[in-house]
C-alpha positions in Angstrom: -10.1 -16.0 -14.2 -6.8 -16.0 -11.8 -5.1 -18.6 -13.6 -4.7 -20.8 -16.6 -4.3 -24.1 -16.7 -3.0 -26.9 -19.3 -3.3 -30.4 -18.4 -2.6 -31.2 -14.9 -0.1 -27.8 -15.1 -1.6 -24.3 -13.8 0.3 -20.8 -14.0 -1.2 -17.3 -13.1 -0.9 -15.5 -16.1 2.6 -14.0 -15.3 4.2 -17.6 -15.0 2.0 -18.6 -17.9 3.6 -15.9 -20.3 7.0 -16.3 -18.4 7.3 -20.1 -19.6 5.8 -19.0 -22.7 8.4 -16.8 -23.4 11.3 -18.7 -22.4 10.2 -21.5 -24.7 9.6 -19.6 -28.0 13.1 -17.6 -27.3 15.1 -20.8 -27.1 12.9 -22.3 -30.6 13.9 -18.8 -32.6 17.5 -18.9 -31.5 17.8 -23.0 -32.7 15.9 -21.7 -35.7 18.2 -19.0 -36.5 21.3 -20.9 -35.7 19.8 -23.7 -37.8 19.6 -21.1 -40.8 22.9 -19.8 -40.5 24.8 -23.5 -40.8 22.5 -24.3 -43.8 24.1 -21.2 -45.3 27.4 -22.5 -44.7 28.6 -20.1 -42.0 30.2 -20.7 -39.0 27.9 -20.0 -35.9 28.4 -19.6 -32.3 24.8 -17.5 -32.0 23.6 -20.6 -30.1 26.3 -20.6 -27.7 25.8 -17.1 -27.2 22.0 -17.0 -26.5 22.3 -19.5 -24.6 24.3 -17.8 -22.1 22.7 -14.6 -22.7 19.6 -16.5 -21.0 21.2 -17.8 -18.5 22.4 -14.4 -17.6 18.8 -13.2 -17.8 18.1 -15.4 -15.4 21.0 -15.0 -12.9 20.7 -11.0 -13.0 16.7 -11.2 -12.7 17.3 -13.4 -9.4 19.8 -11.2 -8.4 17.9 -7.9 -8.8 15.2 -9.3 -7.0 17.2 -10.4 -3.8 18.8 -7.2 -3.4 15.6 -5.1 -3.8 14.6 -7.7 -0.8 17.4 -7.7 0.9 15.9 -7.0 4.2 13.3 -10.5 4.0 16.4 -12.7 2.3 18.8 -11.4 5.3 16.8 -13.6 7.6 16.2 -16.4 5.2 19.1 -16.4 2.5 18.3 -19.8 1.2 15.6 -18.7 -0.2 17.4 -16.9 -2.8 18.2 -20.5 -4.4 14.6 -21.4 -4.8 13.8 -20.3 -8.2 11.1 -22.4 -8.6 8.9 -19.9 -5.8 9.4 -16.8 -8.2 10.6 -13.6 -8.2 12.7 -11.8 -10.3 13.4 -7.9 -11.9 13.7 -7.9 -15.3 15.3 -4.5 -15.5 18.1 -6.6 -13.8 18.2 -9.3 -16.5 17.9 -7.2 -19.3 20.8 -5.3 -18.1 23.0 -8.8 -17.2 22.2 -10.1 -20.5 23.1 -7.4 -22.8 26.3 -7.4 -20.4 26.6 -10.9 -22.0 26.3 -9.8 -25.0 28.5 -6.8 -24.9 31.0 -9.1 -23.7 30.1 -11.3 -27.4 30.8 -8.3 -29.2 34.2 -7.2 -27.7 35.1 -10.9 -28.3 34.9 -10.4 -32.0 31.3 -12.8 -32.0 28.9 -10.7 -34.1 26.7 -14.1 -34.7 25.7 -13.3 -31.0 23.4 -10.4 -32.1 22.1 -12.1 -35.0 21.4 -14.9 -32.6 20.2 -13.5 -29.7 18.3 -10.4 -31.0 15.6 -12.1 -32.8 14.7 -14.5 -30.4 14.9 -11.9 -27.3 12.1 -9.6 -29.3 10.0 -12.9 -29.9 10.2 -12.8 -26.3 9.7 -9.5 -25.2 6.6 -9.3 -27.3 5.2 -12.0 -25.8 5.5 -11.0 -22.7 4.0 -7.9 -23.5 0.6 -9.7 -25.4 0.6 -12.2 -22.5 0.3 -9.5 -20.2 -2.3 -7.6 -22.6 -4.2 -11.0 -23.2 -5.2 -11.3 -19.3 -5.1 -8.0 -17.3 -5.9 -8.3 -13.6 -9.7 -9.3 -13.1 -12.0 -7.5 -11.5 -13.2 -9.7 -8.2 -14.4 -8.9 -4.9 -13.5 -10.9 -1.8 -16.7 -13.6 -2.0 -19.8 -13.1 0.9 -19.3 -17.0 1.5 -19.6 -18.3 4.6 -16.8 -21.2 5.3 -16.7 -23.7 8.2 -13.6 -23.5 10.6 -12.4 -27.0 12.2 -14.7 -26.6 15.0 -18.2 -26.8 12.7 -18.7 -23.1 13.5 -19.9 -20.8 10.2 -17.1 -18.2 9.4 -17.4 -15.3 7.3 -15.4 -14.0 4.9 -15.9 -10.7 3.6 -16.9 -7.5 5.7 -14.0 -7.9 7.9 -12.7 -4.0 7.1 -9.1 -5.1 6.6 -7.1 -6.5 3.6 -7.3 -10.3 3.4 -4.6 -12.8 1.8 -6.9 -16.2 0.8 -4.6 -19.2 0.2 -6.7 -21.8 -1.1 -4.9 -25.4 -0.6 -5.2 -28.9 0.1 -3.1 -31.9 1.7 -2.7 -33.6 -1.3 -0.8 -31.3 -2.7 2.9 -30.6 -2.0 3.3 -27.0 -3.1 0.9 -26.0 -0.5 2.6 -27.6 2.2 5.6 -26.5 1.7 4.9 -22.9 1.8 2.0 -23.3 4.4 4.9 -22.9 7.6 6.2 -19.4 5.8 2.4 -18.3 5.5 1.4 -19.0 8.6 4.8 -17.7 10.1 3.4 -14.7 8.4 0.4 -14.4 9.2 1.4 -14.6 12.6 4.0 -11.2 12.4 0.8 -9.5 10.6 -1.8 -8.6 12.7 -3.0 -5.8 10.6 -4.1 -8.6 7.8 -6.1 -11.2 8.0 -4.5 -14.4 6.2 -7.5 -17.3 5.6 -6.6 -20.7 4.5 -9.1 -22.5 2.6 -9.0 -25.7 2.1 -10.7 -27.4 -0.7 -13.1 -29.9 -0.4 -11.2 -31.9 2.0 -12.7 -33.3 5.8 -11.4 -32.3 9.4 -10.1 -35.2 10.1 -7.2 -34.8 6.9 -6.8 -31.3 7.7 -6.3 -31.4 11.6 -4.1 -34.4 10.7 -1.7 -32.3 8.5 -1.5 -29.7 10.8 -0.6 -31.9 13.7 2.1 -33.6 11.6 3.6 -30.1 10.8 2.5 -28.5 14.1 1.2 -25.8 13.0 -2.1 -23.8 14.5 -5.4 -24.2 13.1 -7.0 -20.8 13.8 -7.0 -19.6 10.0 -7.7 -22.5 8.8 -11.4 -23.0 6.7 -12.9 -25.7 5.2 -14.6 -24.6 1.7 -16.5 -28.4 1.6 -18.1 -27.4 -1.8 -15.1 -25.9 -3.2 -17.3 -22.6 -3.6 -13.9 -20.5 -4.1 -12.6 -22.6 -6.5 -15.2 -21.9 -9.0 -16.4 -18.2 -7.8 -12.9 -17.2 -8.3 -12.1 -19.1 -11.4 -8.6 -20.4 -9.5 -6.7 -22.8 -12.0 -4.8 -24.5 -9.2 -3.9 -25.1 -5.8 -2.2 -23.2 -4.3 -3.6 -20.5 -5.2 -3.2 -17.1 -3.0 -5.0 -14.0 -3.8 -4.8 -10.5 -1.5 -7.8 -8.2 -1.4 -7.5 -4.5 0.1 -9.8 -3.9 3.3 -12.3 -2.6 0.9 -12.7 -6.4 -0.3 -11.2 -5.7 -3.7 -8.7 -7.8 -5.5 -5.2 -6.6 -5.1 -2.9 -9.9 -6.7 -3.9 -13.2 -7.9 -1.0 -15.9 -7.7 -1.4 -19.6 -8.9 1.7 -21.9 -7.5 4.0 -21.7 -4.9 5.3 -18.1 -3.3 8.3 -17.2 -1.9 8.4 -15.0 1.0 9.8 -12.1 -0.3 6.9 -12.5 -3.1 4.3 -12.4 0.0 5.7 -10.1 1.8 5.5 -7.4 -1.4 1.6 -8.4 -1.8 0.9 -7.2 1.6 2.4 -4.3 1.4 0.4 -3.7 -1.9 -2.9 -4.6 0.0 -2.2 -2.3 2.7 -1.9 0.2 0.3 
């Protein structure tokens, strides 16, 4: 399995336990704060987490930019789009107990008693989230896909490392990082990049790509959804990278940023 989904929702584990955490950090901090007024005491814990989070955040993104300064240089909105991924928690651990520190030399010791608690919740779970669903062990599939001209296409046994983007018209994530990918693809001659769409007909797909003008050589049509269930994907888009020995490098369910890309590559080529 190389995601998890809830409803019409799906997260690769990472996002999954991300959320997760994120969720039961801001329920322990209310729950604490709640405790603390029904003790009569004054409390700014709240307050305090709260910022502390958003300084997690903040410090996360910004770690993450600079350790990619190089891919953000040449597209530096990109650092605003949160919603792609990628951040270094070293980075936010270290800008939130700045926001903390900064609690504490303000004479605001109901920050700790705050903010402690419902950072371990969240830390833990992180840690069993990770524990709960370690990488799977997947080969690139022997399938054999169709491209846009009929023709039969394989797709393992190509003896270098392969990013599979499995995606569809319908949805919205997958076209709006399809012009980066394919941007991508183009750079990287060295990896082959497929794109797999699921279950959809030529017609729809050579329509989308003449809309968006972009080329249809990597472009696959999985008619039975074959990937979809061999490779126990969640969602769409989904993008896993497998080394040139057909093994599974990364798994990621959702959208991707560049930067995010670019890192699996490197790992693949590894």
């Amino acid at each position: 399995m190389t995601g998890i989904s809830i409803g019409p929702l799906a997260f690769d584990p990472a996002r999954f336990g991300a959320v997760l955490a994120i969720l039961l950090y801001v329920s322990v901090a209310e729950l604490v704060s709640w405790v603390q007024r029904r003790r009569g005491r004054p409390d700014t814990g709240l307050y305090w987490s709260t910022l502390t989070l958003i300084g997690w955040v903040v410090g996360a993104r910004i770690g993450f930019v600079a350790a990619n300064a190089a891919v953000f240089a040449d597209h530096p909105l990109d650092a605003i789009k949160l919603w792609q991924g990628g951040f270094a928690p070293a980075a936010g651990w270290i800008a939130g107990g700045l926001v903390l520190l900064v609690a504490l030399l303000g004479g605001q010791p109901g920050a700790l008693r705050t903010t402690l608690p419902a950072a371990a919740v969240a830390a833990l779970t992180l840690l069993l989230t990770a524990a709960s669903f370690p990488p799977p062990d997947i080969r690139l599939p022997a399938l054999s896909l169709q491209t846009l001209d009929g023709r039969a296409a394989q797709l393992a046994g190509q003896g270098r490392p392969v990013v599979l983007n499995l995606w569809a018209t319908w949805c919205p994530p997958c076209r709006r990082e399809m012009p980066m990918m394919m941007e991508l693809a183009a750079s990287t001659p060295d990896v082959r990049f497929v794109f797999a769409n699921q279950g959809e007909s030529t017609a729809q797909i050579r329509s989308f790509l003449a809309d968006e003008g972009l080329p249809a050589d990597d472009v696959l049509r999985d008619n039975q959804q074959q990937l979809t269930a061999e490779l126990g994907v969640a969602g769409m888009p989904s993008t896993l990278v497998f080394d040139a020995d057909g093994d599974l490098v990364a798994a990621r369910t959702g959208e991707l940023s560049r930067a995010a890309l670019v890192g699996l590559v490197d790992s693949a080529r590894q």
